[in-house]
TORPA-4810 file (N, C-alpha, C, O; in nm, 3 decimals):
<nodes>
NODE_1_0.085_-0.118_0.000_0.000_0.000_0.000_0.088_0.123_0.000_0.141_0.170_0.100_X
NODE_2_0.098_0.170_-0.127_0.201_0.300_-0.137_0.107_0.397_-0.048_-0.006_0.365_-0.010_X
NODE_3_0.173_0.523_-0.019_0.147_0.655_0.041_0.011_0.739_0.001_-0.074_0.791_0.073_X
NODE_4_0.022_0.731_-0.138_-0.083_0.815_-0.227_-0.156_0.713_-0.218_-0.049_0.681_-0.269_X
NODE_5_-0.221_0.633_-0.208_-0.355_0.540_-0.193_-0.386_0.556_-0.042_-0.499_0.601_-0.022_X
NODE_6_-0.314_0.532_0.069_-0.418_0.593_0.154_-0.415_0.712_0.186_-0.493_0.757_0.271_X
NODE_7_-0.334_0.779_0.130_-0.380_0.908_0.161_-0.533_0.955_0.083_-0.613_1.027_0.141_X
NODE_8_-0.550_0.913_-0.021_-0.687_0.945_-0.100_-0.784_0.902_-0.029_-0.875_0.977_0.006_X
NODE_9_-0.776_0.702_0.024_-0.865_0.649_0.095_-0.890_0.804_0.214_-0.991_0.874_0.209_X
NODE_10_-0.788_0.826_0.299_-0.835_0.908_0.396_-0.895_1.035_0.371_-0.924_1.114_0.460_X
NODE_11_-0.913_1.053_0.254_-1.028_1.181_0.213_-1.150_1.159_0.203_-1.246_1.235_0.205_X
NODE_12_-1.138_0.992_0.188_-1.315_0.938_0.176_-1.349_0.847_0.278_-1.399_0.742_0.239_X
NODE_13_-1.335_0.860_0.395_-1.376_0.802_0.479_-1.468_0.653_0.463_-1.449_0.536_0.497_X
NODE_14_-1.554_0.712_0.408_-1.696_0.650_0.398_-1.659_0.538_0.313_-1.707_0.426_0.328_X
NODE_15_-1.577_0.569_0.227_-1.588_0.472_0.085_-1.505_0.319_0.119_-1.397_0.287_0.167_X
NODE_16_-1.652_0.230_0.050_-1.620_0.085_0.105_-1.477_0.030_-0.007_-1.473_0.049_-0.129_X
NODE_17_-1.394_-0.026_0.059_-1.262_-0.147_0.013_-1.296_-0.218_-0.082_-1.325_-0.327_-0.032_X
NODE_18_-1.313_-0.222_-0.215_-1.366_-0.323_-0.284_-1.282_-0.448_-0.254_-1.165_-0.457_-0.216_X
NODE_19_-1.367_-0.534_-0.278_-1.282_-0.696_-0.280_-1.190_-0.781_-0.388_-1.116_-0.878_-0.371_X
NODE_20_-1.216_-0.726_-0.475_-1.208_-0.782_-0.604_-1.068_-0.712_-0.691_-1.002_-0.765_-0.780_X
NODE_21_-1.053_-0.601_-0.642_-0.949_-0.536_-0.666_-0.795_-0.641_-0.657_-0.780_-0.705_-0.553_X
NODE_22_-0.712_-0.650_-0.743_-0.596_-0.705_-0.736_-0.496_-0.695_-0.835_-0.490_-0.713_-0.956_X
NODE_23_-0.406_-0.655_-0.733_-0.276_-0.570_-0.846_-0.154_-0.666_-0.851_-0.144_-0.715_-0.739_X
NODE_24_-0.061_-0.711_-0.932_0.058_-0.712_-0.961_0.172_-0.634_-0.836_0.104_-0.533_-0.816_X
NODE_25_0.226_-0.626_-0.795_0.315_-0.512_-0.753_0.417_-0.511_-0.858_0.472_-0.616_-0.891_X
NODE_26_0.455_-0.372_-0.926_0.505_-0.302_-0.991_0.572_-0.187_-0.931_0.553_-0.148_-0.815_X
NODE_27_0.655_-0.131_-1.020_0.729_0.037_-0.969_0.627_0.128_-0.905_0.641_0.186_-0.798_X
NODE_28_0.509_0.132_-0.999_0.452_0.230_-0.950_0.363_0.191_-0.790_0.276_0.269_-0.753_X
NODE_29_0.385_0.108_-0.735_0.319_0.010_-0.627_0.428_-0.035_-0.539_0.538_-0.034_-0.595_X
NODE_30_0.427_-0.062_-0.453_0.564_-0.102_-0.356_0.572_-0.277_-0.416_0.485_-0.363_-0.403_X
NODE_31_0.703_-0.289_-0.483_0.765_-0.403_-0.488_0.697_-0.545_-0.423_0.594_-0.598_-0.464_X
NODE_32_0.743_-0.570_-0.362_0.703_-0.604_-0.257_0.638_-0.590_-0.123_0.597_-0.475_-0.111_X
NODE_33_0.604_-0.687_0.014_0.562_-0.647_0.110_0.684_-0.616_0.214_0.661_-0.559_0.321_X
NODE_34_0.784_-0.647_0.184_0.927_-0.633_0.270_0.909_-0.447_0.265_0.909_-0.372_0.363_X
NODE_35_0.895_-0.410_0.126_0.924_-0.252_0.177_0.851_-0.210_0.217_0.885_-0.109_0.279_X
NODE_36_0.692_-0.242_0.222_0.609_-0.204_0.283_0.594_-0.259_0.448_0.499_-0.215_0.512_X
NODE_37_0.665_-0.331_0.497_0.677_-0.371_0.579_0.787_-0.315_0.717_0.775_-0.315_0.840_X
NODE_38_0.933_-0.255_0.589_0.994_-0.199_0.660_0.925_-0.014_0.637_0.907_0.022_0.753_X
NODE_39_0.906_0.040_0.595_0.858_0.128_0.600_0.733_0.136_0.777_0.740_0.208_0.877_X
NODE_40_0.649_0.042_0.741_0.602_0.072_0.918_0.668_0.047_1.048_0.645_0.095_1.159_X
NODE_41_0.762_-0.048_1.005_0.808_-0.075_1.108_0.892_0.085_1.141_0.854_0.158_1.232_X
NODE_42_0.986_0.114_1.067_1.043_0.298_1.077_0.934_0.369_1.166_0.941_0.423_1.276_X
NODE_43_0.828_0.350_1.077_0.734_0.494_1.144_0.679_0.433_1.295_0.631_0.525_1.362_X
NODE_44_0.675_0.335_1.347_0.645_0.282_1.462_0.749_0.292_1.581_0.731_0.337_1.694_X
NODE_45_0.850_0.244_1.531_0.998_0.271_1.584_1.030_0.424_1.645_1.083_0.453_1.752_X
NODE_46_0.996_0.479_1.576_0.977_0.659_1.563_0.871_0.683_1.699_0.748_0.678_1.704_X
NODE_47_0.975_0.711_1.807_0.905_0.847_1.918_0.797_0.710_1.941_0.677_0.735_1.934_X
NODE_48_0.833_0.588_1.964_0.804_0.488_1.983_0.761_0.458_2.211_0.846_0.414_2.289_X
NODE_49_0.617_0.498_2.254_0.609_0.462_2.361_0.609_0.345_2.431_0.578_0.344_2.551_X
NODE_50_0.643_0.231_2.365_0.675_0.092_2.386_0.804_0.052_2.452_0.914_0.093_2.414_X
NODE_51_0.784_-0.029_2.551_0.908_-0.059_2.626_1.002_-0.191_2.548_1.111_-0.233_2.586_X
NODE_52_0.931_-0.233_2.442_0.981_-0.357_2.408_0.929_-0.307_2.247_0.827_-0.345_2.190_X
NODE_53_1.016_-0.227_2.205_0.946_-0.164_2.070_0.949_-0.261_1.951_0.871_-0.248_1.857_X
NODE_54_1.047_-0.363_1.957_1.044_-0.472_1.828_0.956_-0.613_1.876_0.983_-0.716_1.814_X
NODE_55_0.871_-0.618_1.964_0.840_-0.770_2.002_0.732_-0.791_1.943_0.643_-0.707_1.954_X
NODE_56_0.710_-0.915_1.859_0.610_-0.931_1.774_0.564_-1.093_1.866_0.640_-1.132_1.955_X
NODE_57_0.457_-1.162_1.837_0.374_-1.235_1.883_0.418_-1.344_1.746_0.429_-1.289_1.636_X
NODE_58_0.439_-1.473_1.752_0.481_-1.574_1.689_0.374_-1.656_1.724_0.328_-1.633_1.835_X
NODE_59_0.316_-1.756_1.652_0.264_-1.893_1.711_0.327_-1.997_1.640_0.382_-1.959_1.537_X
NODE_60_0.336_-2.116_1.664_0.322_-2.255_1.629_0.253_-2.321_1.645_0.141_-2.297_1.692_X
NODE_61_0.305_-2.451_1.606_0.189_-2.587_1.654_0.240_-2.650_1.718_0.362_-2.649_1.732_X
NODE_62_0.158_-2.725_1.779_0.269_-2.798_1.932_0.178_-2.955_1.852_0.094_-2.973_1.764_X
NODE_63_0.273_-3.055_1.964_0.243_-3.210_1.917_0.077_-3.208_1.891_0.043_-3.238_1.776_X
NODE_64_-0.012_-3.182_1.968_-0.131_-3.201_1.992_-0.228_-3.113_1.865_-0.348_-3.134_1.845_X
NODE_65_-0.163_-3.039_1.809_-0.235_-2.966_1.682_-0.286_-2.835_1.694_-0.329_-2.764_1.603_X
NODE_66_-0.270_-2.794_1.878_-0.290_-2.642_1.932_-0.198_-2.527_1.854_-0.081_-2.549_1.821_X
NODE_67_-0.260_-2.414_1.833_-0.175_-2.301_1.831_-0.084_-2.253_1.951_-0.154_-2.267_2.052_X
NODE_68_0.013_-2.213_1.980_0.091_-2.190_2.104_0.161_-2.061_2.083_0.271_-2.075_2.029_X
NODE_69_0.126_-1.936_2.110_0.198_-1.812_2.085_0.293_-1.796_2.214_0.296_-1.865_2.316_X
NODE_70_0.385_-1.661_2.174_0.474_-1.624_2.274_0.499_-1.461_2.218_0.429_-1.430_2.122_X
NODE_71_0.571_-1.382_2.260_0.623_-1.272_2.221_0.806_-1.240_2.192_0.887_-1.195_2.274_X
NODE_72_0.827_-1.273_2.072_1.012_-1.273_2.106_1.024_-1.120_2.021_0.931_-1.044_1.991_X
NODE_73_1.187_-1.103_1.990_1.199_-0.959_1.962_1.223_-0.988_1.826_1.278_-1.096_1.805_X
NODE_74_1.201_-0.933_1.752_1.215_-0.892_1.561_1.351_-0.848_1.562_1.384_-0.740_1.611_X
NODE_75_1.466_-0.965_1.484_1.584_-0.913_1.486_1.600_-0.810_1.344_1.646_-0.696_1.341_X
NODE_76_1.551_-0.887_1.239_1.604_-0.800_1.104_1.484_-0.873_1.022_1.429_-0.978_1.055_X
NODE_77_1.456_-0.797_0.911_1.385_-0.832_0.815_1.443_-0.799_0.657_1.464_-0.680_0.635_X
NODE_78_1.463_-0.870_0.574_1.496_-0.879_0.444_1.419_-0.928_0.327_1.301_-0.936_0.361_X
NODE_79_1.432_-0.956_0.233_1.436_-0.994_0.134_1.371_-1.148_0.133_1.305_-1.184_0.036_X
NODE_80_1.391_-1.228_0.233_1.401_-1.379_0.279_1.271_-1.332_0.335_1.164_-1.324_0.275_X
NODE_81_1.292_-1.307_0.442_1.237_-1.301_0.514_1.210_-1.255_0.675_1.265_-1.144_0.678_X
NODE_82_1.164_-1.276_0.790_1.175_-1.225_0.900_1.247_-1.321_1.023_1.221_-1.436_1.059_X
NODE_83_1.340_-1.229_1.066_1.436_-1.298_1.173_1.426_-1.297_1.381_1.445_-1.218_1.473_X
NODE_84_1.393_-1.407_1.364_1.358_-1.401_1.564_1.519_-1.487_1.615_1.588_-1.540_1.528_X
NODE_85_1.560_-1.490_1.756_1.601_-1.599_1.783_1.593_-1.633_1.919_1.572_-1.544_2.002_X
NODE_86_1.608_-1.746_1.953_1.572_-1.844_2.007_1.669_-1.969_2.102_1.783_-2.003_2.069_X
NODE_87_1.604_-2.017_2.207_1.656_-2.133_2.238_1.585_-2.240_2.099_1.470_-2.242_2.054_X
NODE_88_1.717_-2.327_2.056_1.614_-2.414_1.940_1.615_-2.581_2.052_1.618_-2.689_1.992_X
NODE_89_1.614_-2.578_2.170_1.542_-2.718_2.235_1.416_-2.652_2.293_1.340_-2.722_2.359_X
NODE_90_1.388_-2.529_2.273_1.253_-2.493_2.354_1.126_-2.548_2.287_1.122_-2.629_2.195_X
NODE_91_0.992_-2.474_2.368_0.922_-2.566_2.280_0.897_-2.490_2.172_0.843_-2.552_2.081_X
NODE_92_0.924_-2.349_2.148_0.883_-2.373_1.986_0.968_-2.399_1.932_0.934_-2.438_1.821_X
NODE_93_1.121_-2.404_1.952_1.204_-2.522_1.872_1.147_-2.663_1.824_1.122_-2.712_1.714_X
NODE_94_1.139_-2.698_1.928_1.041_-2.883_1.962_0.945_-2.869_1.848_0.949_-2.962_1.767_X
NODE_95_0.861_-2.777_1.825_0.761_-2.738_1.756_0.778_-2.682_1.589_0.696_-2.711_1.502_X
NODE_96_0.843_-2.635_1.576_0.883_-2.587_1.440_0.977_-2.737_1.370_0.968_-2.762_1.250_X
NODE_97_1.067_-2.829_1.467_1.124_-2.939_1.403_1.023_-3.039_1.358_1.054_-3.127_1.277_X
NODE_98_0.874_-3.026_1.420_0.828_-3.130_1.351_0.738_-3.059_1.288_0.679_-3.134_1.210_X
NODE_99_0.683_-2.910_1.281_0.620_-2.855_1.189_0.642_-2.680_1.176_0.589_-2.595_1.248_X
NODE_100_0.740_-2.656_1.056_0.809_-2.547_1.024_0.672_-2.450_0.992_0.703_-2.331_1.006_X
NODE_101_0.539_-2.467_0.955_0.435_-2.368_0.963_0.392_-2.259_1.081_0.332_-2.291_1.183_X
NODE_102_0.422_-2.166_1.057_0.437_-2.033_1.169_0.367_-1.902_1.138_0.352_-1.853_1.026_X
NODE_103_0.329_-1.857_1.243_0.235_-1.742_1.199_0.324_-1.607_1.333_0.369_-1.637_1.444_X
NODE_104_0.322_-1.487_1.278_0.362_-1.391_1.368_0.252_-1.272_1.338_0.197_-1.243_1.231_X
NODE_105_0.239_-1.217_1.459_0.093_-1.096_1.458_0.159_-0.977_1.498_0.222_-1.002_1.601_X
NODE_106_0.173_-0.859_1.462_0.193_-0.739_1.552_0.096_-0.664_1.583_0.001_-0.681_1.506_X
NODE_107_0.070_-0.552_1.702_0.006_-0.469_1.697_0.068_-0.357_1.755_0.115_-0.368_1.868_X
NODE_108_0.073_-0.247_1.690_0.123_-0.143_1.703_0.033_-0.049_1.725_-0.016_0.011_1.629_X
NODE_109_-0.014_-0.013_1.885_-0.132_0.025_1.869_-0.115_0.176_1.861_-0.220_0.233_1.834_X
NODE_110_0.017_0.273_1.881_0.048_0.388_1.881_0.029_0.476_1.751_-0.015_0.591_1.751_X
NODE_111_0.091_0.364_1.579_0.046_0.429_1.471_-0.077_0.335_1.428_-0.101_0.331_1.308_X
NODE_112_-0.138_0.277_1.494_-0.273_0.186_1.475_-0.213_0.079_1.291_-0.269_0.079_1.181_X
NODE_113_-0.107_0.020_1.328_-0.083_-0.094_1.222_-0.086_-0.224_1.303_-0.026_-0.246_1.408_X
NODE_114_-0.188_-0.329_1.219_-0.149_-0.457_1.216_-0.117_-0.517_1.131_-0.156_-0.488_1.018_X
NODE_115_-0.041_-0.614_1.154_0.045_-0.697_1.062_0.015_-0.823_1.127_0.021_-0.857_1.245_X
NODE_116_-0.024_-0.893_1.000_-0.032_-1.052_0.986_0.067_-1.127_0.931_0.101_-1.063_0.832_X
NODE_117_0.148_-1.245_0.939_0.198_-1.301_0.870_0.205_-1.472_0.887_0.233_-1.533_0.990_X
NODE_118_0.175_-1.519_0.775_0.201_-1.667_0.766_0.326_-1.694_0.670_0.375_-1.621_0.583_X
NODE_119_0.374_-1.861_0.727_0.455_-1.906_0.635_0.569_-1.992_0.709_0.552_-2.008_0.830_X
NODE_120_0.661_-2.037_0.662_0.743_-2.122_0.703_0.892_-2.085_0.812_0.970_-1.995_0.778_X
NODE_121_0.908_-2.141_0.901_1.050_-2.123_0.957_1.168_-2.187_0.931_1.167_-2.308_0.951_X
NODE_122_1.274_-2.135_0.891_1.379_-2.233_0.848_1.495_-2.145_0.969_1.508_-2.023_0.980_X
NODE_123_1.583_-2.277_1.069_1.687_-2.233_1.104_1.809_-2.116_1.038_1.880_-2.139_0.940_X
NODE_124_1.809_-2.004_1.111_1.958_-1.965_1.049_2.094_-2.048_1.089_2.114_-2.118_1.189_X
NODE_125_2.198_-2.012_0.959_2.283_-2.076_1.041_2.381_-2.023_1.120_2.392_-1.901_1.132_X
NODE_126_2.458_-2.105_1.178_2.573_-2.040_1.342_2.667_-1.893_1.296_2.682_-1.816_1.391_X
NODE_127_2.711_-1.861_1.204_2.750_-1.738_1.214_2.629_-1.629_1.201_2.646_-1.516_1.245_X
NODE_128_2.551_-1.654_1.161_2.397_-1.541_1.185_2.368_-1.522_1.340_2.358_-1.418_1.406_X
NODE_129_2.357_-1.689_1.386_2.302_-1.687_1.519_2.457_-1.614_1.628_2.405_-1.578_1.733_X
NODE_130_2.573_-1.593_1.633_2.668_-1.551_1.676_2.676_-1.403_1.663_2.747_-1.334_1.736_X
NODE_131_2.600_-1.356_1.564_2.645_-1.242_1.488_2.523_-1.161_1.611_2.561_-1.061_1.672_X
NODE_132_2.396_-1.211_1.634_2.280_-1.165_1.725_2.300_-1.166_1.865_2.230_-1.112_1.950_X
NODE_133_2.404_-1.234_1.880_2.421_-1.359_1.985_2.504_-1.197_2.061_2.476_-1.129_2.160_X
NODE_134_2.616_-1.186_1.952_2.705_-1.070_2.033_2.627_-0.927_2.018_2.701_-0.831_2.040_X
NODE_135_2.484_-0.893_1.985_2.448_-0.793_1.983_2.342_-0.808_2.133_2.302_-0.695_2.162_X
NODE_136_2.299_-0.892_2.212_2.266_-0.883_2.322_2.345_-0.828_2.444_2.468_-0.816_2.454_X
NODE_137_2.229_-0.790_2.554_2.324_-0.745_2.708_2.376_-0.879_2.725_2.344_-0.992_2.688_X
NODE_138_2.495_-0.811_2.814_2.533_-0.942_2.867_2.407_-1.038_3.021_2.396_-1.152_3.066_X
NODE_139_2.355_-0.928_3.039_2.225_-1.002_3.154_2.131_-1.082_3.076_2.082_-1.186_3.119_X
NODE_140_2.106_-1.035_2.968_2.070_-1.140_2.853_2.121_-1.253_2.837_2.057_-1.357_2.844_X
NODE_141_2.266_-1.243_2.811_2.361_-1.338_2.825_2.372_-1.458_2.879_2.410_-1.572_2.850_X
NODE_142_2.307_-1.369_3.008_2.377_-1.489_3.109_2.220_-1.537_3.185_2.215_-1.609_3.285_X
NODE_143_2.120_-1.490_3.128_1.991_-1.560_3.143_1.996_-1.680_3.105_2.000_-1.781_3.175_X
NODE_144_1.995_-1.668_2.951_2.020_-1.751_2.836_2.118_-1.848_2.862_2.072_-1.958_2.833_X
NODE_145_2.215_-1.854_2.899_2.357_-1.931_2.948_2.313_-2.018_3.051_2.346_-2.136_3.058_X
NODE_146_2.200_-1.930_3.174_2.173_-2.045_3.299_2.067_-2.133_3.326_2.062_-2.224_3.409_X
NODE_147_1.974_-2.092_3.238_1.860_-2.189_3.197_1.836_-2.238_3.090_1.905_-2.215_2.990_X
NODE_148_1.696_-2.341_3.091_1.718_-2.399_3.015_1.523_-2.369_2.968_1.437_-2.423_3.039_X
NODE_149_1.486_-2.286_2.854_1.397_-2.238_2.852_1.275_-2.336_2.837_1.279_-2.439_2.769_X
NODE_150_1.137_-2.280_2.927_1.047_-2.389_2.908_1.034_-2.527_3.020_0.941_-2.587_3.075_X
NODE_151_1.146_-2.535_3.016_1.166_-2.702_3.138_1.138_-2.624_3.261_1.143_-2.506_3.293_X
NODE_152_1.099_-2.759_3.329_1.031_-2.748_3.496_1.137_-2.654_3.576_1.257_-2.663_3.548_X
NODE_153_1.102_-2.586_3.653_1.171_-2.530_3.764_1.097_-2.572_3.899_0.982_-2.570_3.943_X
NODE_154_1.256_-2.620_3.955_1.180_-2.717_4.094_1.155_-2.590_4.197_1.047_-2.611_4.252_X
NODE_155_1.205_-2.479_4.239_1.185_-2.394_4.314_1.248_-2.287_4.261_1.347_-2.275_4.189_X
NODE_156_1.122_-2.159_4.343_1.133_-2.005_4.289_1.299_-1.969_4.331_1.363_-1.890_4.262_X
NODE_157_1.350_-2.027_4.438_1.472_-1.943_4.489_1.604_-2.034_4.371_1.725_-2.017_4.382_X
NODE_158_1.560_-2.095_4.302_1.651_-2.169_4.176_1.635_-2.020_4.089_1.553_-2.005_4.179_X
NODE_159_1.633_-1.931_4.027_1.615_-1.835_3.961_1.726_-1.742_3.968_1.792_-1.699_3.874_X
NODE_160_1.743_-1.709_4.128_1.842_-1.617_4.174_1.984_-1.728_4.207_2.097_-1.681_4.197_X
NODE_161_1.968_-1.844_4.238_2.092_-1.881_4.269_2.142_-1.981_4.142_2.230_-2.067_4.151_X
NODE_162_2.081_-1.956_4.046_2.116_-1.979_3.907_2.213_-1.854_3.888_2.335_-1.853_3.907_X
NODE_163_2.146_-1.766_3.854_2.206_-1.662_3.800_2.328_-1.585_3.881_2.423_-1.518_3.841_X
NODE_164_2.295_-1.613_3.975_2.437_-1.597_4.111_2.528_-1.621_4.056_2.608_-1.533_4.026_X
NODE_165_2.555_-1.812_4.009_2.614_-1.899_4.015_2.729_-1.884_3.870_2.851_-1.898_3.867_X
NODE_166_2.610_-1.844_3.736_2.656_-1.840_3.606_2.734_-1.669_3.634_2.855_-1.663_3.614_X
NODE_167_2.675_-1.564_3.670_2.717_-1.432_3.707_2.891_-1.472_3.739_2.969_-1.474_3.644_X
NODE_168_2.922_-1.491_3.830_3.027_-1.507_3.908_3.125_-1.597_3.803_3.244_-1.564_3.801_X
NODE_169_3.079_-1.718_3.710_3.185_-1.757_3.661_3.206_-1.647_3.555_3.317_-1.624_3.508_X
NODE_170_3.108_-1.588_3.524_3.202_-1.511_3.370_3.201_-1.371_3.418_3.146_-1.286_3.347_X
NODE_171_3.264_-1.335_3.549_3.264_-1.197_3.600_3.358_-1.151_3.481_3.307_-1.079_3.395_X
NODE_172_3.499_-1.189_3.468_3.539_-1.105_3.356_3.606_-1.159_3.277_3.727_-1.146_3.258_X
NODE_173_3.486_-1.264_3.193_3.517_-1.330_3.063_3.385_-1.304_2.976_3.275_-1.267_3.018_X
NODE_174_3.422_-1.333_2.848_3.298_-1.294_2.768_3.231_-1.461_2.757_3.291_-1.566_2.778_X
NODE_175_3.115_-1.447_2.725_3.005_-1.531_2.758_3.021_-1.562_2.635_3.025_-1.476_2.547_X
NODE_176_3.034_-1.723_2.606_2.990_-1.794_2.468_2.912_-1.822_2.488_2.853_-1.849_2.593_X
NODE_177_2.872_-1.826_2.296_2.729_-1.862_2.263_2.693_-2.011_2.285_2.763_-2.103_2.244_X
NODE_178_2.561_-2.029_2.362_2.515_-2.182_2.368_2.510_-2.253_2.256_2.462_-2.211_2.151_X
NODE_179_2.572_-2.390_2.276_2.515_-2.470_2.116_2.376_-2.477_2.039_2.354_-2.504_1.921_X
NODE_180_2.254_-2.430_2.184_2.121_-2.477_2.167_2.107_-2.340_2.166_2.044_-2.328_2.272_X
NODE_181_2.120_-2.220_2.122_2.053_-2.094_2.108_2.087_-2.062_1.979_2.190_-2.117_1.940_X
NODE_182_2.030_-1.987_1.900_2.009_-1.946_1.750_1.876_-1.908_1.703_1.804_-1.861_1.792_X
NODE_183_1.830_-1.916_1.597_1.728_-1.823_1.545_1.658_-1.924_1.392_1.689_-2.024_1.327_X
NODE_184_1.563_-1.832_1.394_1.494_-1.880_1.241_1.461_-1.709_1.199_1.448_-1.597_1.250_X
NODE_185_1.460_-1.806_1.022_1.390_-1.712_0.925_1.232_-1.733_0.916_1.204_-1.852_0.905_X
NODE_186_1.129_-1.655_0.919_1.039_-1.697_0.881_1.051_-1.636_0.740_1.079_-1.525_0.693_X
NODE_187_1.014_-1.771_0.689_0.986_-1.732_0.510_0.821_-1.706_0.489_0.743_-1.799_0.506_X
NODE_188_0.780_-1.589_0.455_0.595_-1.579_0.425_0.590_-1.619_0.302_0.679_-1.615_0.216_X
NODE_189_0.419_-1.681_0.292_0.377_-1.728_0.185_0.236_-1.565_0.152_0.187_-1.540_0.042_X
NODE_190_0.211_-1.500_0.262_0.110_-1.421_0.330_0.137_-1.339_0.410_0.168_-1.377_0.523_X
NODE_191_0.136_-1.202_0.378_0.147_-1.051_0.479_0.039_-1.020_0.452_-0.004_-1.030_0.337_X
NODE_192_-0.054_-0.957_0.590_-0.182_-0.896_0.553_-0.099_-0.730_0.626_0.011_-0.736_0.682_X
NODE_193_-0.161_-0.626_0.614_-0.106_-0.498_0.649_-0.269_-0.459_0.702_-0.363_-0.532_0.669_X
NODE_194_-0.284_-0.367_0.766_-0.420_-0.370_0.855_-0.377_-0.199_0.906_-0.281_-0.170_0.977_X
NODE_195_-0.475_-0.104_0.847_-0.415_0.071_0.900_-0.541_0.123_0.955_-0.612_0.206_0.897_X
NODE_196_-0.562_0.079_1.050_-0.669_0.078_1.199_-0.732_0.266_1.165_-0.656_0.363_1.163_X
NODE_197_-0.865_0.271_1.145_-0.927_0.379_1.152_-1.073_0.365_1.284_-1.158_0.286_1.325_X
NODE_198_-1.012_0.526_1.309_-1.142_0.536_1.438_-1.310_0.467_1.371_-1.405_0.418_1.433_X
NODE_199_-1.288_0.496_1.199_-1.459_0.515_1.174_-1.489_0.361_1.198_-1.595_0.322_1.246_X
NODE_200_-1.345_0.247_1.145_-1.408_0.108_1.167_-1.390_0.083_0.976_-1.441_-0.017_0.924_X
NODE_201_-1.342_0.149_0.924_-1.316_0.147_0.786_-1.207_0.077_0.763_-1.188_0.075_0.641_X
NODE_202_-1.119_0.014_0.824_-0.961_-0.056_0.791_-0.982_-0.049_0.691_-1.092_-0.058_0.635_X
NODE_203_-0.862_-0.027_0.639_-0.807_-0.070_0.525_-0.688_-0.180_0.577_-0.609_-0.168_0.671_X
NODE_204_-0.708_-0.314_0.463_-0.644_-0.404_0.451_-0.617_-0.457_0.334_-0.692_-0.490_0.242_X
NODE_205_-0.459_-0.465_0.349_-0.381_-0.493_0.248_-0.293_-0.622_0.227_-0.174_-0.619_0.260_X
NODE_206_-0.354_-0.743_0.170_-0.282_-0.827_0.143_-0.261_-0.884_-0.004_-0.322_-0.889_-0.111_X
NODE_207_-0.072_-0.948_0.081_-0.025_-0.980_-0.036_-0.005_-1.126_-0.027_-0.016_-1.176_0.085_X
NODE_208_0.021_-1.197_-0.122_0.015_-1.355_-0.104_0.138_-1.349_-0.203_0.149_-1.248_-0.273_X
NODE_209_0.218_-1.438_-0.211_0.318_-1.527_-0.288_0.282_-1.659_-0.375_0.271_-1.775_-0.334_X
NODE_210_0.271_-1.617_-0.485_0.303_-1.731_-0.569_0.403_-1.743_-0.711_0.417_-1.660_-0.801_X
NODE_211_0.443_-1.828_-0.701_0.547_-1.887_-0.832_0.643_-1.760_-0.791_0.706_-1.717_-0.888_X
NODE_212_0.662_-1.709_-0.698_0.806_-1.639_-0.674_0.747_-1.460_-0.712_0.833_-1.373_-0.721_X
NODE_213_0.605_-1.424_-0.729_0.556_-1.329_-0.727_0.460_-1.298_-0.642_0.365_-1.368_-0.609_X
NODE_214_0.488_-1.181_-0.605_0.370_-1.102_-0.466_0.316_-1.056_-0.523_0.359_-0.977_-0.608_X
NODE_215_0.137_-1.099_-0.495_0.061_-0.996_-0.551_-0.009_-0.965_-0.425_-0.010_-1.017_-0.313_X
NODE_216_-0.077_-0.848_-0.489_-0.140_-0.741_-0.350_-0.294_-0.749_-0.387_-0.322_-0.729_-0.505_X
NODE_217_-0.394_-0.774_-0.299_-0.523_-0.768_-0.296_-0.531_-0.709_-0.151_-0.470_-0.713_-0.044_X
NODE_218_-0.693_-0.626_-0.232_-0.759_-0.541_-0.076_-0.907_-0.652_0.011_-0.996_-0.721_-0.039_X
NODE_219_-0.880_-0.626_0.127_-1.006_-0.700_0.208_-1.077_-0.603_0.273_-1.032_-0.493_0.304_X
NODE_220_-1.224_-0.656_0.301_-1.324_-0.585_0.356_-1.277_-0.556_0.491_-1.174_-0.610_0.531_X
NODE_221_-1.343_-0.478_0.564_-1.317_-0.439_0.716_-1.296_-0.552_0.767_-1.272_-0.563_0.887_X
</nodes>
């Protein structure tokens, strides 16, 4: 959804989304949904009142066929696709090894965007996950280093004398990366874009992937 389309939509309030409408993306149209994608993410980012300004909502499927969401942080987005990372023995590790189908939701309720996305997770590999790995705090670090995410915890006072314990060995060494921590790409097959109006008029913008082309169709409220 280039600039000059909703800006027009927002002169007509009233006027219903046709359904049927469906474009190609071309020059004169944003490429793809990546630039339209990084483009909100900028303006959200921007004078941003969120304490956790990149955390997007992920789900999977767990053994039983449930959806299972969580909230992790949005490392980078490209061309591929969108980058989280992760313990990979957790359960949505556990969960993506026996079914790579993944969905991530944002809501940004400050510039009123939602974002939908479906599609597949594929592991990055160890110099990606190293490369993220050294862009964390080190209290991050050493969270990550002393547990083991998801598994039972036999008692609350295991928390602090975990982290005591890992603290003190790497007082002044740098913290390597776990074998079991790293990240995925989600690859989309599906971005919906969602630009929240008081009247109840959304405009929604999706694009789907096929044969290696994004096309863009509009949906009703």
């Amino acid at each position: 959804m280039h600039l000059s389309l909703l800006n027009s939509k927002e002169e007509n309030r009233n006027q219903i989304v046709p359904t049927t409408t469906c474009l190609h993306a071309t020059k004169q149209d944003m490429k793809n949904p990546f630039e339209q994608f990084n483009l909100w993410w900028k303006n959200a980012l921007a004078d941003s009142p969120l304490k956790q300004k990149s955390a997007v909502c992920i789900s999977t499927i767990d053994q039983h066929g449930f959806p299972s969401g969580r909230f992790v942080d949005l490392k980078e987005v490209n061309e591929t696709g969108f980058i989280f990372c992760t313990y990979l023995d957790s359960a949505k590790g556990e969960h993506l090894k026996h079914n790579p189908k993944i969905a991530m939701t944002i809501w940004w309720d400050h510039v009123g965007y939602q974002i939908r996305v479906q599609g597949s997770a594929t592991p990055i590999n160890q110099d990606q996950a190293l490369k993220y790995w050294k862009t964390r705090s080190k209290e991050a670090q050493l969270t990550t280093t002393a547990f083991q995410q998801s598994q039972t915890l036999e008692l609350e006072a295991e928390l602090q004398t975990r982290i005591d314990s890992i603290s003190h060995k790497y007082l002044h060494a740098e913290i390597p990366k776990p074998n079991a921590w790293g990240g995925y790409i989600i690859v989309p097959h599906s971005i919906e874009f969602l630009s929240f109006r008081e009247s109840r008029l959304h405009l929604r913008a999706l694009y789907t992937l096929s044969d290696s082309l994004w096309t863009k169709s509009f949906l009703q409220p």
